[in-house]
N, C-alpha and C positions, 0 to 999 in steps of 0.2 A: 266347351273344350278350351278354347281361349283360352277363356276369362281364367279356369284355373291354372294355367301356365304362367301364364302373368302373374297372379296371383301367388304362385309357388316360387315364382324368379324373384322379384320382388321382395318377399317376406324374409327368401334365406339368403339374398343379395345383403338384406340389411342385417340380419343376423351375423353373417359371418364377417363383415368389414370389419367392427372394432377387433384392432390388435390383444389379441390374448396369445397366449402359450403355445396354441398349436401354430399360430401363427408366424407368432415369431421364429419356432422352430424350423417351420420350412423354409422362411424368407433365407437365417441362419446358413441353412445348408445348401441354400442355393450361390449364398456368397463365399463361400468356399469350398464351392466346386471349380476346378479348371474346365469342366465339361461340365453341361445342363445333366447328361446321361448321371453323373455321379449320385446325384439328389435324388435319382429317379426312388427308389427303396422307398425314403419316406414322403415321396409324393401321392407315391401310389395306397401307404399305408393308412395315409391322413385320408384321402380319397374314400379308399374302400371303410373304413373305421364310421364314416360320415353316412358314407352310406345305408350303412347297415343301419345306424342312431335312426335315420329317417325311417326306415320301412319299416322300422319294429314301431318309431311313432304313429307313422300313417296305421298300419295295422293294429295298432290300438294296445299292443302289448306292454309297451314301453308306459303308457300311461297308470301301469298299478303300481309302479316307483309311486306316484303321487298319493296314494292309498296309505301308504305306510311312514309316518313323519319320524319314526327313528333311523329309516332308513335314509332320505330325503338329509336329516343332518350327521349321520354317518358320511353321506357323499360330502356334504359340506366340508366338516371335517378333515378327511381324509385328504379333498382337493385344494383347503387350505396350505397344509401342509406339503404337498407336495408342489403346489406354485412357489412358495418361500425356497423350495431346494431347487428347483428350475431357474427362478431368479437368482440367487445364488449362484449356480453353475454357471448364467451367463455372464453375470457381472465378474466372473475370476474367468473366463476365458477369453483369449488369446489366438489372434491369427495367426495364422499358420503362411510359414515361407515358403517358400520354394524346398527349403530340407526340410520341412515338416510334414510333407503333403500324404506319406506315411501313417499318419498318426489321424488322416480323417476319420470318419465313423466306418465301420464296414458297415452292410447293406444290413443285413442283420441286428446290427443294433441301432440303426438309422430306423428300423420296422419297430424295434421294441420301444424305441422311445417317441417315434410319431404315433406307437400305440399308447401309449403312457399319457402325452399330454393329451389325445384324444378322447380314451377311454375310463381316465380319471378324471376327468374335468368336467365337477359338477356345474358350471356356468355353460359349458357346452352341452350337458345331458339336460338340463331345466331348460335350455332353450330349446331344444327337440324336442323335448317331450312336451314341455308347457304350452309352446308355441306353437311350434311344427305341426304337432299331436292336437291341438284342439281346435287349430284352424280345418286339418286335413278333414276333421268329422262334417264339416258344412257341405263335401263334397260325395258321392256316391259311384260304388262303380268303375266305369273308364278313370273318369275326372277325376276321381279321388287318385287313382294311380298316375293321372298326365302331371297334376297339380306335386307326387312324390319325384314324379319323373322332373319336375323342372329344377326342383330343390337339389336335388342327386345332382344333375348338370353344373348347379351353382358352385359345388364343391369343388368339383372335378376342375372347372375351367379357372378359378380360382384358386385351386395350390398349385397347378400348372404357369399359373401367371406370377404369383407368389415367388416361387424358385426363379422362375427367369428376370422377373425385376431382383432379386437378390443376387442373381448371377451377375447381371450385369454390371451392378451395386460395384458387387466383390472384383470384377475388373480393373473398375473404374479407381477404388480406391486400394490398390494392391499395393500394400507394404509400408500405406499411411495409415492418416489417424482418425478416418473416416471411421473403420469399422469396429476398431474400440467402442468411438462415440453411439453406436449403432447399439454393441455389446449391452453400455450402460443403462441406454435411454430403455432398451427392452426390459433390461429387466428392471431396470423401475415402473415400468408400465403392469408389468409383469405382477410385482409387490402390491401395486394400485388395486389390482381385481384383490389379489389375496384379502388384502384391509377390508374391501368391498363386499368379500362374499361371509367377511366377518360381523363387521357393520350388519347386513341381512340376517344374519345366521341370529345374532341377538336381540335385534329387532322381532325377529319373526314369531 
């Protein structure tokens, strides 16, 4: 029972550190919130989103994506394309002042769009599913579930911490040039994976 704990902490610990899209969205919206409560929508969106990618992996579901290679580069595709306009949108947005505070995301569309970079992001879905999904098969039973159960945790405790180092972030450099510089570095990070999933996509 451990050892699959570990085992699941560990795996989607490293999974989910490098900065991609979902990432950067929550960090985002953690640093322009005046309250942690503000971000909560798409904390909880990215959460439960991650969630689900796990169980349908550990359960085996999620593994017949890999059955089918038109569909495997439709996601590519599709999750090129919309990292370029994610990047984009970051790189032209704009912190918000004191009179702008207005103009944040409502909760609603803070949900569709932590479902968005979630649910369309084939770098995210091949890492559950390739990964998640074929380690979880070494496991049976309880385990199989403790070892989904650790993964699940990882998510959770990581867009939570995500948002509040981005809260703090947004504190700290309120109404300077910190958070531009944030804005830009994201989304060239952002563009990075794009190139990346392109580079694979024609490689493959």
């Amino acid at each position: 029972m451990l050892t699959a704990l570990i085992h699941g902490f560990l795996l989607s610990f490293s999974l989910i550190l490098p900065l991609g899209a979902q990432n950067v969205f929550i960090f985002n919206q953690g640093a322009r919130s005046t309250h942690l409560t503000e971000a909560l929508a798409a904390i909880l969106a990215a959460s439960l989103s991650d969630t689900l990618l796990i169980c349908l992996a550990v359960g085996g579901v999620s593994l017949l994506i890999l059955t089918f290679p038109w569909l495997v580069t439709s996601l590519f595709l599709v999750g090129i394309l919309f990292l370029l306009f994610i990047g984009w949108k970051i790189w032209n947005d704009t912190p918000m002042n004191d009179d702008q505070l207005s103009g944040r995301l409502s909760a609603k569309r803070q949900v569709l769009f932590a479902l968005s970079v979630s649910l369309l992001n084939p770098h995210a879905i091949l890492d559950t599913v390739g990964v998640i999904g074929t380690n979880a098969i070494h496991y049976h039973g309880v385990n199989q579930w403790l070892f989904a159960l650790a993964c699940v945790s990882v998510s959770w405790i990581w867009f939570f911490s995500l948002a509040f180092a981005g809260h703090l972030t947004g504190k700290a450099a309120k109404n300077g040039p910190l958070l531009p510089l944030i804005n830009k570095c994201s989304a060239v990070m952002i563009w990075g994976v794009a190139l990346y999933l392109c580079w694979t996509l024609i490689n493959s």
